[in-house]
VEXSE-228766 format. One record per residue (C-alpha): residue in three letters; x, z, y. Coordinates in steps of 0.2 Angstrom, whole numbers, plus 5000, padded with zeros to 4 digits. Each point is the difference from the previous one (the first is absolute). Example, Ala and Ser with C-alpha at 12.3 -4.5 7.8 and 13.67 -1.06 7.14 Angstrom:
residues 2
<node><rest>ALA</rest><xx>5062</xx><zz>5039</zz><yy>4978</yy></node>
<node><rest>SER</rest><xx>5006</xx><zz>4997</zz><yy>5017</yy></node>
//
This chain:
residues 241
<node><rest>UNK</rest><xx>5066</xx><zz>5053</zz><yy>4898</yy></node>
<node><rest>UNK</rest><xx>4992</xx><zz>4983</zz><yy>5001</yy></node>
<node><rest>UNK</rest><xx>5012</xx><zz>4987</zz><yy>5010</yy></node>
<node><rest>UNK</rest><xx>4987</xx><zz>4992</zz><yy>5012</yy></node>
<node><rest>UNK</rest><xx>5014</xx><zz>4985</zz><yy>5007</yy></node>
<node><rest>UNK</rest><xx>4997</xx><zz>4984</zz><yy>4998</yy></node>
<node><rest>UNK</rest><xx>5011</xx><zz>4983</zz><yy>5003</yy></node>
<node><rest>UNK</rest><xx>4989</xx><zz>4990</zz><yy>5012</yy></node>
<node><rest>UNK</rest><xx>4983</xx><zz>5002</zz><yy>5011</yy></node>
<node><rest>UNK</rest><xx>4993</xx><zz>4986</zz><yy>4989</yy></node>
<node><rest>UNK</rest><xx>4999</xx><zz>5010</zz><yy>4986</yy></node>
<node><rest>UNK</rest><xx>4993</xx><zz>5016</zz><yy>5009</yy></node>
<node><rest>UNK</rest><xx>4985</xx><zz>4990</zz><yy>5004</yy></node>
<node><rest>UNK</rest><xx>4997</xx><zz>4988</zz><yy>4986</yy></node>
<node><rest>UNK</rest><xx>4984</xx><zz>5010</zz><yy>4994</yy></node>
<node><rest>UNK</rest><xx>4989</xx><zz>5003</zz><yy>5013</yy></node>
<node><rest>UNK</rest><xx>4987</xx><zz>4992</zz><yy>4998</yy></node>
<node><rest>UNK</rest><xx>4985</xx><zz>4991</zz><yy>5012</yy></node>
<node><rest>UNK</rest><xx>4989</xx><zz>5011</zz><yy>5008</yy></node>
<node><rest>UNK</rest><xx>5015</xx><zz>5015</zz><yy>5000</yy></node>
<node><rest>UNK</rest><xx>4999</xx><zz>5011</zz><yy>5015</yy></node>
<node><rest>UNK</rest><xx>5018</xx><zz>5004</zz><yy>5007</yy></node>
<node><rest>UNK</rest><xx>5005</xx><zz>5014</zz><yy>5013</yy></node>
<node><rest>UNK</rest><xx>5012</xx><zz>4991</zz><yy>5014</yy></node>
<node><rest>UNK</rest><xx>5014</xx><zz>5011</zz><yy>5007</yy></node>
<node><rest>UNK</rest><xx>5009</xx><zz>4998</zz><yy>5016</yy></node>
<node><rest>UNK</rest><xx>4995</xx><zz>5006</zz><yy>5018</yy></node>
<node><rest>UNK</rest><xx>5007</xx><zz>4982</zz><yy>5006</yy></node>
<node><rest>UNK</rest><xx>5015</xx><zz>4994</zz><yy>4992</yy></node>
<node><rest>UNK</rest><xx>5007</xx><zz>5016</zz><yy>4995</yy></node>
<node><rest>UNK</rest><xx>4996</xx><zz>5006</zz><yy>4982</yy></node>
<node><rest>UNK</rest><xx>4991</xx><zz>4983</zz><yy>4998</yy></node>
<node><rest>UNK</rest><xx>5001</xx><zz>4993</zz><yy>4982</yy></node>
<node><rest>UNK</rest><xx>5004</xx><zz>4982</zz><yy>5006</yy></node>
<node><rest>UNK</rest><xx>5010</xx><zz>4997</zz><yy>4982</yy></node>
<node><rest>UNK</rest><xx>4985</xx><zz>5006</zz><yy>4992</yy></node>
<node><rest>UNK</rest><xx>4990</xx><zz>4990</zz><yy>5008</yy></node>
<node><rest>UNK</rest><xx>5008</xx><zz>4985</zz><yy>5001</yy></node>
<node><rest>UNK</rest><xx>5000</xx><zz>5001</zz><yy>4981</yy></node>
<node><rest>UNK</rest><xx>4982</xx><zz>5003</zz><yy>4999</yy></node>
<node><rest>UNK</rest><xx>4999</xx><zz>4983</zz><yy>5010</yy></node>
<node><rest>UNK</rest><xx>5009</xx><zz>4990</zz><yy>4988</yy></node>
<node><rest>UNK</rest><xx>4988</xx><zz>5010</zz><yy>4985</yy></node>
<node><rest>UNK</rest><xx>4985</xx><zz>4994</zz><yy>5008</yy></node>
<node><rest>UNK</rest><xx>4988</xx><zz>5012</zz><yy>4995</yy></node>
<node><rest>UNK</rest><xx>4983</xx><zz>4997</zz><yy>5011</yy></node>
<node><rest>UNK</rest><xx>4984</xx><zz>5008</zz><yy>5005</yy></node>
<node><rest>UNK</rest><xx>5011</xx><zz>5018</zz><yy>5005</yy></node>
<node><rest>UNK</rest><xx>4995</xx><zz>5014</zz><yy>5010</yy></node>
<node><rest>UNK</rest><xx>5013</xx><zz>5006</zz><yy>5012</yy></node>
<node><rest>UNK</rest><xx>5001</xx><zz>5017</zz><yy>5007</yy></node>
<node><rest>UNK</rest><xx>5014</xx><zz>5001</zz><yy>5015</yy></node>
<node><rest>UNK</rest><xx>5000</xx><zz>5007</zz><yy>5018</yy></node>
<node><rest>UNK</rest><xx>5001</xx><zz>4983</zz><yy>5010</yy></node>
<node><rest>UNK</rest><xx>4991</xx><zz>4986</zz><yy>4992</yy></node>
<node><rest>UNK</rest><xx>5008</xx><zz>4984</zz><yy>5003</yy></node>
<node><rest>UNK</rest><xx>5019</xx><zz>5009</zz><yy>5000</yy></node>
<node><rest>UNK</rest><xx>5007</xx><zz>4983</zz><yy>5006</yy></node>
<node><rest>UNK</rest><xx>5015</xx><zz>5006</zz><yy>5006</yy></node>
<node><rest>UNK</rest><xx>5012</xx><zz>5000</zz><yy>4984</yy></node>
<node><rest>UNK</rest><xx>5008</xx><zz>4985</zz><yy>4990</yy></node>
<node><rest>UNK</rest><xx>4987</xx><zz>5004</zz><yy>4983</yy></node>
<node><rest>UNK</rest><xx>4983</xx><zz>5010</zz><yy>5008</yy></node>
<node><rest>UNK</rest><xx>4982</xx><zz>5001</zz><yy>4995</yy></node>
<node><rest>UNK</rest><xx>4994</xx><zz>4987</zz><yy>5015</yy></node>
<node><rest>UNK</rest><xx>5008</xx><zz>4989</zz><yy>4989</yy></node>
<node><rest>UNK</rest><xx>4989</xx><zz>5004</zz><yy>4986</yy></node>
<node><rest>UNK</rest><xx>4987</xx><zz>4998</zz><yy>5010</yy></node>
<node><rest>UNK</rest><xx>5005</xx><zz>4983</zz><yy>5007</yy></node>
<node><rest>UNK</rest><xx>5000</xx><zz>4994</zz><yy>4981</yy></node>
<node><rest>UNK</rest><xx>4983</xx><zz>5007</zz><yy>4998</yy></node>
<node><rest>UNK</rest><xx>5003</xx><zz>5012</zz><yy>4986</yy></node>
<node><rest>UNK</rest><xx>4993</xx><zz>5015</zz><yy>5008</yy></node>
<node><rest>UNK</rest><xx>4983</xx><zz>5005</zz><yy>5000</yy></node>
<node><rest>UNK</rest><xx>5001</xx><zz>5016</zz><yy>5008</yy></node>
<node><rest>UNK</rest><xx>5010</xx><zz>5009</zz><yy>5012</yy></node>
<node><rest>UNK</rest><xx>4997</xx><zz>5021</zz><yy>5003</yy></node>
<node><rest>UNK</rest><xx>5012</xx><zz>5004</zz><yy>5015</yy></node>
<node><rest>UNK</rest><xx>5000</xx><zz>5008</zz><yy>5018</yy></node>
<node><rest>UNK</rest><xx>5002</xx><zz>4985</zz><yy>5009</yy></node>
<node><rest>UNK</rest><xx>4993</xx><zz>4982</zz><yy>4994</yy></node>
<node><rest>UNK</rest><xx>5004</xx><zz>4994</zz><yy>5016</yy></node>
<node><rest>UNK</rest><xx>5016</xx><zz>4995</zz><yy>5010</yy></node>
<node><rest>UNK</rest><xx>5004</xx><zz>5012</zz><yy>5013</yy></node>
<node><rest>UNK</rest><xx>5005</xx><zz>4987</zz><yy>5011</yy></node>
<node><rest>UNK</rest><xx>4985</xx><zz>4989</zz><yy>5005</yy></node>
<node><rest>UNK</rest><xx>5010</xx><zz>4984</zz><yy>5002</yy></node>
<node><rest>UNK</rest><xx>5007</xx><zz>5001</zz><yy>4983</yy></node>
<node><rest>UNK</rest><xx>4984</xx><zz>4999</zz><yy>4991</yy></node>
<node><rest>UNK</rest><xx>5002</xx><zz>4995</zz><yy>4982</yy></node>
<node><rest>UNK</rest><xx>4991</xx><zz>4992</zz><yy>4984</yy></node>
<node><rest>UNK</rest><xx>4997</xx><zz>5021</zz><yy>4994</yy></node>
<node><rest>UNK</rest><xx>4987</xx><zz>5001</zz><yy>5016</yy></node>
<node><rest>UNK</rest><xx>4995</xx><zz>4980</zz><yy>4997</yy></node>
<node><rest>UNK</rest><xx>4995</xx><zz>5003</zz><yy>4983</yy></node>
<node><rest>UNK</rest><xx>4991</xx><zz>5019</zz><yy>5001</yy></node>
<node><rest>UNK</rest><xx>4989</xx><zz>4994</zz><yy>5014</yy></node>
<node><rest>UNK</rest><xx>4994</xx><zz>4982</zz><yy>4988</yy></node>
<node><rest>UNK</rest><xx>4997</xx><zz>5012</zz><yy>4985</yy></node>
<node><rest>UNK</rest><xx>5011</xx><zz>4993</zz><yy>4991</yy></node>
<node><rest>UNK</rest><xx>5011</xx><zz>5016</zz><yy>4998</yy></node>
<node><rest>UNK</rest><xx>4995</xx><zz>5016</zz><yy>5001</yy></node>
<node><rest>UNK</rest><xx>5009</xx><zz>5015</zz><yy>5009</yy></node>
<node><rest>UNK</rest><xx>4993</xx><zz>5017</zz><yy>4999</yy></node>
<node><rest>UNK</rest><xx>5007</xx><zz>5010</zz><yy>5017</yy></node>
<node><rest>UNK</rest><xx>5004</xx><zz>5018</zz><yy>5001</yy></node>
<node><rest>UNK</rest><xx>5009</xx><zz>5009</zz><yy>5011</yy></node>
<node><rest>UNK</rest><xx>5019</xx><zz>5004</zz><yy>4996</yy></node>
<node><rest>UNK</rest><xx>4998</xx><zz>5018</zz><yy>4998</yy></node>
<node><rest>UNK</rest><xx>4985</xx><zz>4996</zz><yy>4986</yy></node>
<node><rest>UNK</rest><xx>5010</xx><zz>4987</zz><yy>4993</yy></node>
<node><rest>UNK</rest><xx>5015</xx><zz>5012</zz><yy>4996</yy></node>
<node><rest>UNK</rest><xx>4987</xx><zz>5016</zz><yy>4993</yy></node>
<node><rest>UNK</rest><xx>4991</xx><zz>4989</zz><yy>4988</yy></node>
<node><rest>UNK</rest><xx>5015</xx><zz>4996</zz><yy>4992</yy></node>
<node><rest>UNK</rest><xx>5004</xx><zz>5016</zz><yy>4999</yy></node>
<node><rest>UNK</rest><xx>4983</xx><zz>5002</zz><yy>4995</yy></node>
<node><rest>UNK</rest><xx>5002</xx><zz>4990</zz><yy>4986</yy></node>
<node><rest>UNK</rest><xx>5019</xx><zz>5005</zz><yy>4995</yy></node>
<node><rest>UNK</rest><xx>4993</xx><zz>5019</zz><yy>4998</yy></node>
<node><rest>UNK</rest><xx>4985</xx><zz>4997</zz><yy>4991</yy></node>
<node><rest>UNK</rest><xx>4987</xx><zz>5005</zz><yy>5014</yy></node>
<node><rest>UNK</rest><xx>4984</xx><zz>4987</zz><yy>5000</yy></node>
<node><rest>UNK</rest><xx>4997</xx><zz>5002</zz><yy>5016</yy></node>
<node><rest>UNK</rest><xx>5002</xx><zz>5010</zz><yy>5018</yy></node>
<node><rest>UNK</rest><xx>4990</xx><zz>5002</zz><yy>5017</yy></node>
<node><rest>UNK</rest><xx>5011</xx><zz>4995</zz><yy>5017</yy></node>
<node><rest>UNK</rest><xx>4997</xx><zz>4998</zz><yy>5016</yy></node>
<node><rest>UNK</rest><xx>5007</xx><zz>4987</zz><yy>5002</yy></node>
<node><rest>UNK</rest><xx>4988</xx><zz>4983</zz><yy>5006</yy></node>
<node><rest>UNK</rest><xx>4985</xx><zz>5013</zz><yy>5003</yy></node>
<node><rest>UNK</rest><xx>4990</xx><zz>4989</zz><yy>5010</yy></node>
<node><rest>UNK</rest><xx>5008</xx><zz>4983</zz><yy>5000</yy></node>
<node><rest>UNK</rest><xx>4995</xx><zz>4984</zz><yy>4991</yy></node>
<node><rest>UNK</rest><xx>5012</xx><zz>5005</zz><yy>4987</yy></node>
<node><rest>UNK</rest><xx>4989</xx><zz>5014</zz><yy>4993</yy></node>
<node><rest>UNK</rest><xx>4984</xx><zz>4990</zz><yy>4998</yy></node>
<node><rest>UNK</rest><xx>4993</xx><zz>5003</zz><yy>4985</yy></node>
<node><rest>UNK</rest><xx>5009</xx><zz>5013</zz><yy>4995</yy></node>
<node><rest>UNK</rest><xx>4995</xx><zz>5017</zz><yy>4996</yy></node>
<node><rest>UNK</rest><xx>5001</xx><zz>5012</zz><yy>5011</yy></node>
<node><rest>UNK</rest><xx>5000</xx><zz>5020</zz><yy>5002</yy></node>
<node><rest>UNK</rest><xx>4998</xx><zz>5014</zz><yy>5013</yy></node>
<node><rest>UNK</rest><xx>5015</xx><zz>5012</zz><yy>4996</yy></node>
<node><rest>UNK</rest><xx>5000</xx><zz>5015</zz><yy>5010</yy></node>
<node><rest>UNK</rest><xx>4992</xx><zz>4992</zz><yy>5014</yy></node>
<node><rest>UNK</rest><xx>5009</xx><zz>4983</zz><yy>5001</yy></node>
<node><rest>UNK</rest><xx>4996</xx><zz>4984</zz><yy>4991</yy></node>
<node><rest>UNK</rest><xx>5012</xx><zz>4992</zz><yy>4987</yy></node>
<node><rest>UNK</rest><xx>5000</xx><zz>4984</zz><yy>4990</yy></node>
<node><rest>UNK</rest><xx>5001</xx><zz>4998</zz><yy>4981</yy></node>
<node><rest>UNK</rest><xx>5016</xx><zz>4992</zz><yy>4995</yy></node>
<node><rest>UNK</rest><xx>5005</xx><zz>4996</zz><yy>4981</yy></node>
<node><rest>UNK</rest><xx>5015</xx><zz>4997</zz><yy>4992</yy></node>
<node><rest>UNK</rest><xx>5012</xx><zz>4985</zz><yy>4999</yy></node>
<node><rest>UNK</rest><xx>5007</xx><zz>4997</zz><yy>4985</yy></node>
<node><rest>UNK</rest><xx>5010</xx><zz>4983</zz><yy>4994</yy></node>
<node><rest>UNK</rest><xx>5004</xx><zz>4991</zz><yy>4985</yy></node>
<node><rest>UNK</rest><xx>5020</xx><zz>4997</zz><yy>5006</yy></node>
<node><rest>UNK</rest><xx>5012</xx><zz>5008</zz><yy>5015</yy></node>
<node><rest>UNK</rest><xx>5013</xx><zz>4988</zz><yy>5010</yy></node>
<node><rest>UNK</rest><xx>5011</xx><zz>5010</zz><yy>5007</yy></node>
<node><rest>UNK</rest><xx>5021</xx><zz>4999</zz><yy>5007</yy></node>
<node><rest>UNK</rest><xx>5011</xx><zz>5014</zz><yy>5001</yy></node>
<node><rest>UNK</rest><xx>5018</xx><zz>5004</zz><yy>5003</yy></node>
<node><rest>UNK</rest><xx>5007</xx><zz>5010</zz><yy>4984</yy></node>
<node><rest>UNK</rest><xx>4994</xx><zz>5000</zz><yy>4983</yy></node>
<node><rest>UNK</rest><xx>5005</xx><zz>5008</zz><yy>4983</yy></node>
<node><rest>UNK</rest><xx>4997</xx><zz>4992</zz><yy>4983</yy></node>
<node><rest>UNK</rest><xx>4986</xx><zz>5010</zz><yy>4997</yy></node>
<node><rest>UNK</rest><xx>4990</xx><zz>4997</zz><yy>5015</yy></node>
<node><rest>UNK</rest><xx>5004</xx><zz>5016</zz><yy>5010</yy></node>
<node><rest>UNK</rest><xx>5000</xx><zz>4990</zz><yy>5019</yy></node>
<node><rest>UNK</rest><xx>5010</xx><zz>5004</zz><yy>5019</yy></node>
<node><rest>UNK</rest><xx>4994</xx><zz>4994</zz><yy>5014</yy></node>
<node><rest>UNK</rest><xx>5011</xx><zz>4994</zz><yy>5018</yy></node>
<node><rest>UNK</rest><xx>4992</xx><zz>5004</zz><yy>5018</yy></node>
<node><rest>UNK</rest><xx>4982</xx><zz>4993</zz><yy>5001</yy></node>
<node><rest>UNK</rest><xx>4999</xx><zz>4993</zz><yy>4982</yy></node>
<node><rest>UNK</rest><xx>4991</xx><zz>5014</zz><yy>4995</yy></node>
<node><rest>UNK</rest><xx>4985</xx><zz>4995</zz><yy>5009</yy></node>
<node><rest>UNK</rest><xx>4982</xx><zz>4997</zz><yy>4987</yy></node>
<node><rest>UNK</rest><xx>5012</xx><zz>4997</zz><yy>4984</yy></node>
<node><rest>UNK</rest><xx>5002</xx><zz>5019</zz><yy>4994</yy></node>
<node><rest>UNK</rest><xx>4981</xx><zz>4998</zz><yy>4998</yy></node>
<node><rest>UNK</rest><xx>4998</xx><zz>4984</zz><yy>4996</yy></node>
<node><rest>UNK</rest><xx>5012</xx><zz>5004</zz><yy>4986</yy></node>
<node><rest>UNK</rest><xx>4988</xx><zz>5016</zz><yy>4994</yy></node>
<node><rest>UNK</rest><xx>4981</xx><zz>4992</zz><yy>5002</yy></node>
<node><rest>UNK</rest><xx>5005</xx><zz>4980</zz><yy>4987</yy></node>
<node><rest>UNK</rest><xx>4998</xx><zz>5001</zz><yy>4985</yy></node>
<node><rest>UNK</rest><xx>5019</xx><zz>4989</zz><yy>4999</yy></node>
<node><rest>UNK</rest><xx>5014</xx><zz>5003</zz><yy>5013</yy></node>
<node><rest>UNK</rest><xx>5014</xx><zz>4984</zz><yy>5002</yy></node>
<node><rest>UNK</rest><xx>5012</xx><zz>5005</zz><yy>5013</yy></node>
<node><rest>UNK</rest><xx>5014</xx><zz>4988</zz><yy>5006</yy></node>
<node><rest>UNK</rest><xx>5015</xx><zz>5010</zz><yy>5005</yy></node>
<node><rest>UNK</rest><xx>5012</xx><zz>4996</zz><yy>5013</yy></node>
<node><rest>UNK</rest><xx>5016</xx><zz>5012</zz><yy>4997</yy></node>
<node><rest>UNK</rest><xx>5006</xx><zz>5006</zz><yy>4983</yy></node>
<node><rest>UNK</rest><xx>4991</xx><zz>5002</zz><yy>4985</yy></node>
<node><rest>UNK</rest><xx>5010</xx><zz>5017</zz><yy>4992</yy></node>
<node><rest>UNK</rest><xx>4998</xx><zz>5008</zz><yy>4984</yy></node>
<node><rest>UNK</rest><xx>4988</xx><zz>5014</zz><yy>4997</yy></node>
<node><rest>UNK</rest><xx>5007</xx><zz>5015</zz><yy>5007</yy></node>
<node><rest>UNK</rest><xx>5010</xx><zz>4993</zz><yy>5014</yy></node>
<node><rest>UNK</rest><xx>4988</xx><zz>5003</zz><yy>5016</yy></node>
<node><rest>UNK</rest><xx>4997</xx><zz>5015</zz><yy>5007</yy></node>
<node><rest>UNK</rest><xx>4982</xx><zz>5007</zz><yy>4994</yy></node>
<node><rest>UNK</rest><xx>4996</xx><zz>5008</zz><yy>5017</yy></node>
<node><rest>UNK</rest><xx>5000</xx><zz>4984</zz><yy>5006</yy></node>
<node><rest>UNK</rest><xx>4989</xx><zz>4989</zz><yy>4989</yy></node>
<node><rest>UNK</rest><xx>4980</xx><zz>4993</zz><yy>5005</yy></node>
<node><rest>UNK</rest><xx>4993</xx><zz>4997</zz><yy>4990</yy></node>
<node><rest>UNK</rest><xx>5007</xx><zz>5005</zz><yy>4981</yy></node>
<node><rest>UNK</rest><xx>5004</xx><zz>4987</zz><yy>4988</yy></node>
<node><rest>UNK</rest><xx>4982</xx><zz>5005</zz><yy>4991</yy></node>
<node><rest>UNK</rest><xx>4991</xx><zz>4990</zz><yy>5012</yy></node>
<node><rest>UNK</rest><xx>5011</xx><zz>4984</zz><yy>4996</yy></node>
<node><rest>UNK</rest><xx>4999</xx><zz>4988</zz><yy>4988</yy></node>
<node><rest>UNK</rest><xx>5013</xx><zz>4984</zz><yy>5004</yy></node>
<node><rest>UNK</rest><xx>5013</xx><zz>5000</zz><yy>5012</yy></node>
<node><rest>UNK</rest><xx>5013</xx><zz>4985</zz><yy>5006</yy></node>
<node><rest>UNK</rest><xx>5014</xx><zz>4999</zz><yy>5011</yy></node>
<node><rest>UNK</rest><xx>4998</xx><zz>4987</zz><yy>5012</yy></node>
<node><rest>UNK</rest><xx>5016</xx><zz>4987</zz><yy>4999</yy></node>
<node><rest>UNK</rest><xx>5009</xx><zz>4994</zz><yy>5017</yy></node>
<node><rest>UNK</rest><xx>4993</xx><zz>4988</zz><yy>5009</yy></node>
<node><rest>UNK</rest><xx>4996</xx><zz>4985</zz><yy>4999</yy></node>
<node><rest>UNK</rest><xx>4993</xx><zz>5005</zz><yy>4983</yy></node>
<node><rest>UNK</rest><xx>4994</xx><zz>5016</zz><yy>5006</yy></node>
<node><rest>UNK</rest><xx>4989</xx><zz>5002</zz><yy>5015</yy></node>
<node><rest>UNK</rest><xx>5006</xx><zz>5011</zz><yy>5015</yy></node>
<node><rest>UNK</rest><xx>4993</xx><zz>5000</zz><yy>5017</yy></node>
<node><rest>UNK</rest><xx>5013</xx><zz>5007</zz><yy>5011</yy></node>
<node><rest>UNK</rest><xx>4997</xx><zz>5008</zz><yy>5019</yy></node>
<node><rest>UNK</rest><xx>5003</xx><zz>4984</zz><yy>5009</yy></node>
<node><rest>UNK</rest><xx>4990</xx><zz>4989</zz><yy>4991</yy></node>
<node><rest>UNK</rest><xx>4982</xx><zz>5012</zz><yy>5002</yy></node>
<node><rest>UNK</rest><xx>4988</xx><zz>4995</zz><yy>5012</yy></node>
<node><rest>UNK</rest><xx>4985</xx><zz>5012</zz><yy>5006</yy></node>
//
């Protein structure tokens, strides 16, 4: 079996290129690929398409508001491309309302399903979900035993950033408490999975199989994250909302 480690996150992302579309894990800080992004950062790669649940994610040490804040993002598809706190309106809602960034808004659930859309091979699905709002105009639509639904289609992407807690050399992956929030799919609908890992990196064979999401099939580079200050954690009393 291939052994998927490697020593540093700077190596990890050294070939993505300009105009790559990466997946963003985390529900807020946990399972957040801070390293990951961080290295990306220091890369530089530009012009990117960023597919996460919160668009600005400001609320980590290495996030995507700071890739939008040194304009190397051209597009954002998420659930929320605003801050759920009026007063703490950022350069995310500044530069979607100017045109100069583009953010595609879904709602969570459709987010999530055409991942999984995407990681299964189906094109696309009929939902529910935004029958009637803003957010289906101009999108097909169809009566289905009686009821309307809207015409989604899949979301695939070039890369998947995504942190876990456990790891083995192959790529098989363990999650801890709400980590395993979108990077199971995140890891099944990219083309290349990088996952920064928190705990220990063990050899193949050494997790229990009943407990790994996703298999190591779906992953391509995997890196355990040093201790701080190299490595970046966010611990419970330094979070905001």
């Amino acid at each position: 079996m291939k052994n998927k480690v490697l020593s540093t996150f700077d190596e990890a992302v050294a070939d993505i290129p300009d105009g790559a579309s990466i997946m963003v894990g985390g529900f807020g800080p946990p399972g957040l690929p801070q390293n990951l992004l961080a290295a990306l950062i220091r890369q530089g790669a530009k012009d990117l398409t960023i597919i996460t649940n919160r668009g600005d994610q400001t609320n980590a040490k290495a996030n995507t508001g700071h890739l939008v804040e040194l304009r190397r993002v051209k597009k954002v598809c998420c659930a929320f491309s605003a801050s759920p706190h009026p007063s703490q309106r950022n350069l995310f809602e500044e530069l979607n309302e100017s045109g100069e960034l583009e953010a595609e808004l879904m709602p969570q659930g459709t987010l999530v399903e055409r991942m999984r859309a995407a990681a299964a091979g189906i094109g696309a699905f009929y939902t529910r979900a935004s029958v009637g709002t803003e957010l289906a105009q101009d999108k097909e639509t169809r009566v289905i035993d009686g009821k309307e639904y809207v015409l989604e289609y899949a979301l695939p992407a070039d890369y998947a950033f995504i942190r876990t807690h456990t790891s083995d050399t192959y790529g098989n992956l363990q999650y801890e408490l709400t980590q395993r929030n979108f990077n199971p799919i995140m890891a099944m609908a990219a083309k290349c999975t990088l996952v920064e890992i928190e705990g220990d990196i063990v050899e193949l064979g050494g997790m229990d199989p009943n407990q790994v999401h996703p298999p190591g099939i779906f992953v391509d580079r995997v890196v355990k994250i040093p201790p701080p200050p190299e490595g970046l954690w966010t611990l419970p009393s330094e979070r905001r909302a």
